[in-house]
C-alpha positions in Angstrom: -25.3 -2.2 -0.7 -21.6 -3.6 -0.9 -19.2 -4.5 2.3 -16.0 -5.2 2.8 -14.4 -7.5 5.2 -10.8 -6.7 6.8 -10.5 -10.6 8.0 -10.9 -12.2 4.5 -9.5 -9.0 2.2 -13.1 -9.4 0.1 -16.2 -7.8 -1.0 -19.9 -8.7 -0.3 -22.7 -7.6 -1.8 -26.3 -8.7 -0.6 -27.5 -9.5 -4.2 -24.8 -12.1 -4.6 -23.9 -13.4 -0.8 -26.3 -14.8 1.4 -23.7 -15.0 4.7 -21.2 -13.3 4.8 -18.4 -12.6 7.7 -19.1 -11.2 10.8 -16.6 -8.2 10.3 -18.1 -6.9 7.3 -18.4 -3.3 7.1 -21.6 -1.3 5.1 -19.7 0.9 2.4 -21.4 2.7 -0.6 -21.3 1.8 -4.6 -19.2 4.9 -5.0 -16.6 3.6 -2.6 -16.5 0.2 -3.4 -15.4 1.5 -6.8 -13.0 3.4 -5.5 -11.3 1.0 -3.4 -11.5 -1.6 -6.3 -9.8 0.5 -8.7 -7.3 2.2 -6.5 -6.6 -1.3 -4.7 -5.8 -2.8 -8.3 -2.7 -0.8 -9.0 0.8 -1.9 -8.3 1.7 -1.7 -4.3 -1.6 -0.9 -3.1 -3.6 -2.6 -0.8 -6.9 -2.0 1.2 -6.3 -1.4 5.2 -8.9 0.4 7.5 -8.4 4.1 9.0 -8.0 5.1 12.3 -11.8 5.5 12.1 -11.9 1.5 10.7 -13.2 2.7 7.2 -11.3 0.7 4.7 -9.2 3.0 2.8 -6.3 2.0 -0.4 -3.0 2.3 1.1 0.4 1.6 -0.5 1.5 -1.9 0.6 4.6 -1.8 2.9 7.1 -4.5 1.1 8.1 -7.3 3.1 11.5 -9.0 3.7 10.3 -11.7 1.1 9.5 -8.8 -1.4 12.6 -7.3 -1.1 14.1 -10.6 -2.0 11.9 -11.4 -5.0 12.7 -7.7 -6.0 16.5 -8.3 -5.8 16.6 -12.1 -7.5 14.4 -10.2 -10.4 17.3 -7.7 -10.7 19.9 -10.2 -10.4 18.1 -12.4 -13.4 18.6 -9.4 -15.4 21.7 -8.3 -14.7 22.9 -11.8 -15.3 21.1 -11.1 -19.0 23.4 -8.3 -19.2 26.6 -10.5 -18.2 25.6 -13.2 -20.7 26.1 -10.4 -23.6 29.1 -8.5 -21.8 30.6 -12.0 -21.9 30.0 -12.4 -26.0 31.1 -8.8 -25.9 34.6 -9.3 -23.9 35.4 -11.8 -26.4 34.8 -9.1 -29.0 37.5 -6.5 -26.7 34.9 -5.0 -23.7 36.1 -6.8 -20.3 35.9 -3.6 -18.8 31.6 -3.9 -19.4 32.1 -7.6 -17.8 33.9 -6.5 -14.7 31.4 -3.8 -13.6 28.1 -6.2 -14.5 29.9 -8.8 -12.2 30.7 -6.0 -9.5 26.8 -5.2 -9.9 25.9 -8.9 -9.2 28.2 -9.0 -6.2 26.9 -6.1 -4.4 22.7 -7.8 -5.3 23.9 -10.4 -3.7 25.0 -8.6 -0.7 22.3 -6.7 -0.6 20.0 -9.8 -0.5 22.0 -11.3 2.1 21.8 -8.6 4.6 17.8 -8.8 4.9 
């Protein structure tokens, strides 16, 4: 039999643990599959039901994701300006103005959390 326990985020199995936390909870093969794959993709995470079965939920982003989400898109918008900058010198300032706006209003954004 597997378990899962909501106070360390982990599974047990009795063939493999020989203590395991007081909070586990019994679930089948089939579900610990389930959970396992499910929990693996992107934004999801394991939480338990109103009926405290562990279930895959998406995972609510915190402030400090939202941050880490807006510095990613300010690293690549900064890509972008590195090129609009060769390409201004070439005759497209208009392309460097609106990446710089772009930056601006990340930065704003980021801010404001």
């Amino acid at each position: 039999m597997k378990y899962y326990s909501p106070s360390t985020l982990g599974f047990y199995a009795n063939e493999i643990h020989s203590t395991m936390p007081e909070d586990v909870i019994e679930i089948s093969q089939d579900k610990y599959l389930e959970l396992l794959n499910e929990a693996s993709k992107a934004g999801n995470e394991i939480t338990l039901n109103s009926e405290g079965c562990p279930v895959v939920t998406e995972r609510v982003a915190t402030k400090e994701d939202k941050i880490n989400r807006i510095k990613s898109e300010i690293i690549r918008v900064e890509s972008s300006q590195a090129r609009a900058v060769r390409e201004a010198a070439l005759g497209d300032a208009a392309r460097l103005q609106a990446i710089e706006e772009e930056i601006v209003s990340l930065r704003e954004k980021m801010h404001e959390l």
